[in-house]
C-alpha positions as a Markdown table, in Angstrom:
| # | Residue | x | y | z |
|---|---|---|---|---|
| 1 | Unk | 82.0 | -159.7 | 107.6 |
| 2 | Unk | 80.9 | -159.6 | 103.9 |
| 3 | Unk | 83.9 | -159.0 | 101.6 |
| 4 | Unk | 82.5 | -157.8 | 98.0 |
| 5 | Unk | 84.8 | -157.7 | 94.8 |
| 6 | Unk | 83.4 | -156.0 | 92.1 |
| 7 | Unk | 84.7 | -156.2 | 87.9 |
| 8 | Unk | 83.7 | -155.3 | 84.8 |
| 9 | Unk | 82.8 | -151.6 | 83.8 |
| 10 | Unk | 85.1 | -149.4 | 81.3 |
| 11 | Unk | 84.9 | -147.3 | 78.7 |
| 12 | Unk | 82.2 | -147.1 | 75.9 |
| 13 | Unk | 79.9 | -145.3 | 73.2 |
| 14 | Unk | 76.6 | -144.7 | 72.9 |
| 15 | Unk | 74.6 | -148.3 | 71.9 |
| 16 | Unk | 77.4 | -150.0 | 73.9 |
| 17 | Unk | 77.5 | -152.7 | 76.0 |
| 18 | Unk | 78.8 | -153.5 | 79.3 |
| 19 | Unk | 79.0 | -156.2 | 81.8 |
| 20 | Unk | 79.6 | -156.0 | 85.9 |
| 21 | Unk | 79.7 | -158.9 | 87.7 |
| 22 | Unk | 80.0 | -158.6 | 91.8 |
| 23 | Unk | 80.8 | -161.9 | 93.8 |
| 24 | Unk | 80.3 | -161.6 | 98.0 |
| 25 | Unk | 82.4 | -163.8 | 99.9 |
| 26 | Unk | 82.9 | -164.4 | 103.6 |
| 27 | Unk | 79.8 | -164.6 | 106.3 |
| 28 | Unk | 77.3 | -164.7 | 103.6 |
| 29 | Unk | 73.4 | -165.5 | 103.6 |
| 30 | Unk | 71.9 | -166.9 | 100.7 |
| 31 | Unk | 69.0 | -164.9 | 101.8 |
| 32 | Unk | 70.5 | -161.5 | 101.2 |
| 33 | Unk | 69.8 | -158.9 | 99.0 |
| 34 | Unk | 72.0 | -157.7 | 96.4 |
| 35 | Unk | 71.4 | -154.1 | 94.6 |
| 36 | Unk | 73.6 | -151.8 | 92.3 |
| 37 | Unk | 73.3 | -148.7 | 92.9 |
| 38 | Unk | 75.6 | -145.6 | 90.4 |
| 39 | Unk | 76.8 | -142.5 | 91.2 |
| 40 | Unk | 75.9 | -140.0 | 88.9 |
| 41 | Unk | 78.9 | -136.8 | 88.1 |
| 42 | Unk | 77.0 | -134.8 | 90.3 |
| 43 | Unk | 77.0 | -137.0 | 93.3 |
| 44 | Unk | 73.4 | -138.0 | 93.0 |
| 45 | Unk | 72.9 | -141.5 | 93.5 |
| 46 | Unk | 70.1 | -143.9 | 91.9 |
| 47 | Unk | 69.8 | -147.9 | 93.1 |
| 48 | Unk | 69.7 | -149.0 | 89.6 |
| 49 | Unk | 68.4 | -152.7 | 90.1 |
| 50 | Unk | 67.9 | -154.8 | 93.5 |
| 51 | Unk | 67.5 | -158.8 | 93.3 |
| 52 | Unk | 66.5 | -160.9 | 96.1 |
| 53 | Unk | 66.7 | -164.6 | 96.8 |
| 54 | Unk | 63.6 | -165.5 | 95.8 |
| 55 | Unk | 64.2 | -163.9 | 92.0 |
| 56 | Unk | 62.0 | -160.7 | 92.7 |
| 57 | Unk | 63.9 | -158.1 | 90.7 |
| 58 | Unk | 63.2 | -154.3 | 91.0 |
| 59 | Unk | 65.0 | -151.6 | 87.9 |
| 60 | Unk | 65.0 | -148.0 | 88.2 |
| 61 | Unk | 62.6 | -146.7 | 85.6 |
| 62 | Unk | 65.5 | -144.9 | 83.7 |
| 63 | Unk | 67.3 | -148.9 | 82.8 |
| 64 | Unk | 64.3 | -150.4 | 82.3 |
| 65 | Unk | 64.1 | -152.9 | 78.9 |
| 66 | Unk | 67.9 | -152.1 | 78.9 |
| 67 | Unk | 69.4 | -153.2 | 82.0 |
| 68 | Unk | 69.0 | -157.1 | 83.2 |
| 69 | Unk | 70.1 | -158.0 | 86.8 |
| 70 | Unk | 70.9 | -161.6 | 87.2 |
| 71 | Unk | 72.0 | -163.5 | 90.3 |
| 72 | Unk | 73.7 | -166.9 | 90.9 |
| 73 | Unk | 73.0 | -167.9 | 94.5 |
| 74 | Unk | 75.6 | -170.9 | 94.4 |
| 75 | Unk | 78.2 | -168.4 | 94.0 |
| 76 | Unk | 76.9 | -165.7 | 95.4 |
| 77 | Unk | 77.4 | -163.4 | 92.4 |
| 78 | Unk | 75.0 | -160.6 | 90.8 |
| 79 | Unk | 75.5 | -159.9 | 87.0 |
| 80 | Unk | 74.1 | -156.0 | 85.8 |
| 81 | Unk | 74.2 | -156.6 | 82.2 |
| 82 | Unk | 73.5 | -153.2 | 80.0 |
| 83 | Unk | 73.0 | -152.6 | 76.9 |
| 84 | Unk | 72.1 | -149.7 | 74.7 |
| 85 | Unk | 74.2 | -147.5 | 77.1 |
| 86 | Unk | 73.6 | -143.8 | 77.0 |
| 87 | Unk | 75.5 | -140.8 | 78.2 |
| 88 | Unk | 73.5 | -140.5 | 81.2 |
| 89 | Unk | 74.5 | -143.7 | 82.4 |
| 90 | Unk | 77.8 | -142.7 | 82.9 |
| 91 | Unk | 78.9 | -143.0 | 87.0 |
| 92 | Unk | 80.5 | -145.2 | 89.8 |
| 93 | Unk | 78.6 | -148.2 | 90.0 |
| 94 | Unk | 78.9 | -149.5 | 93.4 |
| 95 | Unk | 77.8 | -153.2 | 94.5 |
| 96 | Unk | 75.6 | -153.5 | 97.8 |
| 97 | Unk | 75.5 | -156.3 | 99.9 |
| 98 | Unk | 72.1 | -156.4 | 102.6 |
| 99 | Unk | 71.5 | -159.0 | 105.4 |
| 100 | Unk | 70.6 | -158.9 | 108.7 |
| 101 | Unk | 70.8 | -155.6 | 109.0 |
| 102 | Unk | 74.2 | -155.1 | 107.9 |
| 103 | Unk | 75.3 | -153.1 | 104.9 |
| 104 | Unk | 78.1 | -153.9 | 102.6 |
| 105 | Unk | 79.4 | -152.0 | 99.5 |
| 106 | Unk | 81.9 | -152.8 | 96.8 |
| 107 | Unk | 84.5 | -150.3 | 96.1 |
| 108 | Unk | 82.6 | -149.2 | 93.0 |
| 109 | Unk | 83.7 | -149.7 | 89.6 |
| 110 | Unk | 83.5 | -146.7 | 86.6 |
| 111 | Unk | 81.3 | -146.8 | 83.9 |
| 112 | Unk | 81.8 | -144.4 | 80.8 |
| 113 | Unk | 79.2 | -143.7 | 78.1 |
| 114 | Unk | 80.7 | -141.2 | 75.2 |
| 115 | Unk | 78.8 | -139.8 | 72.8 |
């Protein structure tokens, strides 16, 4: 079992900031891949940026130059740093844990853009 704990997120305007952080502990592989993926309002969902262990990071087109996903493998903890936040960016960010073919998720964490 993969336990992830998720912080960060909150409230903020347009040109904001914001930081999530998500840490896994429990049976986890240094080989794993982490993503974020958001929940959009309307349910839609959108995996927002994926890193694996070997550095290769993937960003949605819509967070590119604006978004940075960083990961630190001794602890086991991604970082979704974002900047210039917009409205649309608003949602339930939810950590995802893959290895193995297991699937874990963090319980989410809110992010509010206001205009």
């Amino acid at each position: 079992q993969v336990q992830l704990v998720e912080s960060g997120g909150g409230l903020v305007q347009t040109g904001g900031s914001l930081r999530l952080s998500c840490t896994a502990s429990g049976d986890v592989d240094s080989g794993a891949i982490m993503r974020y993926w958001r929940q959009f309002p309307d349910k839609q969902r959108e995996m927002v940026a994926r890193n694996t262990k070997g550095g290769l990071t993937n960003y949605a087109e819509s967070v590119k130059g604006r978004f940075t996903f960083s990961r630190d493998n001794a602890k086991m903890t991604v970082t979704l740093e974002m900047n210039d936040l917009k409205v649309e960016d608003t949602g339930i960010y939810y950590c995802n844990y893959l290895s193995k073919g297991s699937s874990y998720w963090g319980p989410g964490t809110q992010v509010t853009v206001s205009s």
